[in-house]
C-alpha positions as CSV (number, residue, x, y, z in Angstrom):
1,X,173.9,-2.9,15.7
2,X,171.7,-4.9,17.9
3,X,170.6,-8.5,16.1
4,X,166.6,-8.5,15.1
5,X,164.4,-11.6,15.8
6,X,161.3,-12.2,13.9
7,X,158.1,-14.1,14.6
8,X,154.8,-14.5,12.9
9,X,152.1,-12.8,13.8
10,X,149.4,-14.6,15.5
11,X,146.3,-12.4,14.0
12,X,146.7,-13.0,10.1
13,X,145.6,-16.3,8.1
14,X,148.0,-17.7,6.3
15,X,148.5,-20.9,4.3
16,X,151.0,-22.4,1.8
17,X,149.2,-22.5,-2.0
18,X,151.0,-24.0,-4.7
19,X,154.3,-23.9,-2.9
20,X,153.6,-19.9,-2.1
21,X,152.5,-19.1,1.2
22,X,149.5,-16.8,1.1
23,X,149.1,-14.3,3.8
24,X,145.8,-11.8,4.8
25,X,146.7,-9.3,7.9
26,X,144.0,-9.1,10.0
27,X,144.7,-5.0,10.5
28,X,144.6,-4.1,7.4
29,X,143.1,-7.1,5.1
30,X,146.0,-6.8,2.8
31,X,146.4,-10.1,1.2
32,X,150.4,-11.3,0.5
33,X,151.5,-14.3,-2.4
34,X,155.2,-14.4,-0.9
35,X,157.7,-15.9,-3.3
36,X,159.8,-19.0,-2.2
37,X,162.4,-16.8,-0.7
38,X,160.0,-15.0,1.3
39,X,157.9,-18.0,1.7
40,X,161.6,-19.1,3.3
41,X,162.0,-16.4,5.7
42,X,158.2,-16.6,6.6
43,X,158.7,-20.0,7.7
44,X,162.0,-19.2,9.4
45,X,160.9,-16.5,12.2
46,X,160.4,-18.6,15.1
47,X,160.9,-15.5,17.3
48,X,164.5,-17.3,18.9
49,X,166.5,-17.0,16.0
50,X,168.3,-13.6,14.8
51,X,167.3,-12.8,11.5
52,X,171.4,-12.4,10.5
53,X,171.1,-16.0,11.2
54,X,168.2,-17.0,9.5
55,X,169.3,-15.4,6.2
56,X,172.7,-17.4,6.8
57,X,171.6,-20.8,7.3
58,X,168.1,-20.6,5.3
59,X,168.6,-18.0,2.6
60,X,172.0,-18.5,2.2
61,X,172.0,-22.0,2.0
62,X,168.8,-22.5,-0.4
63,X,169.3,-19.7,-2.5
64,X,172.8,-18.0,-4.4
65,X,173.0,-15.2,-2.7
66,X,175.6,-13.4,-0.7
67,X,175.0,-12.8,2.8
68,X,175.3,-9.0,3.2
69,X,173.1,-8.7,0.3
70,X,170.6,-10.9,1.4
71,X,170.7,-9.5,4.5
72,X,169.9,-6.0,3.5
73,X,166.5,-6.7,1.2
74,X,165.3,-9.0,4.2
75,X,165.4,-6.0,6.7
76,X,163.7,-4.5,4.2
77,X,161.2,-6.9,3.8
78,X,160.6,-8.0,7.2
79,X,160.3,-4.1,8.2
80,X,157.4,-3.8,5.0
81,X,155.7,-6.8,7.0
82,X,156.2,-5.8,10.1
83,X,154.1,-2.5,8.9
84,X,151.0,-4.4,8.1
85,X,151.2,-6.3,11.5
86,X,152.3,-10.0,9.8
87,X,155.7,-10.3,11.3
88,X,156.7,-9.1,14.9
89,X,160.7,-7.2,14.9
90,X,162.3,-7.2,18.4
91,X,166.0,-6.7,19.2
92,X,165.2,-9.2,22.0
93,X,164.0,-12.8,21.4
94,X,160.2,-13.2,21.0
95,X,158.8,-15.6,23.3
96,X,155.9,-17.3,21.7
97,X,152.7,-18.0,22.8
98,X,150.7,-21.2,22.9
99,X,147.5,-21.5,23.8
């Protein structure tokens, strides 16, 4: 199975409330309260790093949970995401962008 990287979108306003992060996709205007271990992996997708990596050193790390586990929900989630255009999924690296 070919790693997946993630990156945030660039179209959605997001900020941290509270110690949530708060996210409304711009296709859809769905409005997201992610939890701190969402919050976690939102924070985490750079784009560079695989996600098997992210859920190892950030998940992992922060939270008691084992890594195949972990692993699993956070496909799940970052696929959900990746639905309502808030996170990009490659199986390449995902160069960003700066303006």
């Amino acid at each position: 199975m070919s790693p997946l990287y993630i990156a945030r979108s660039k179209s959605v306003a997001a900020r941290m409330l509270g110690g949530e992060m708060m996210i409304m996709s711009a296709r859809d205007s769905t409005l997201f309260d992610l939890n701190d271990t969402a919050s976690a992996i939102w924070q985490a997708a750079d784009g560079a790093t695989p996600l098997h990596e992210i859920v190892k050193r950030v998940l992992c790390a922060e939270f008691d949970v084992a890594p195949e586990a972990a692993l699993q929900d956070t496909e799940e989630f970052v696929k959900e995401l990746s639905t309502h255009g808030i996170l990009l999924v490659s199986e390449e690296p995902i160069p960003q962008v700066t303006k």
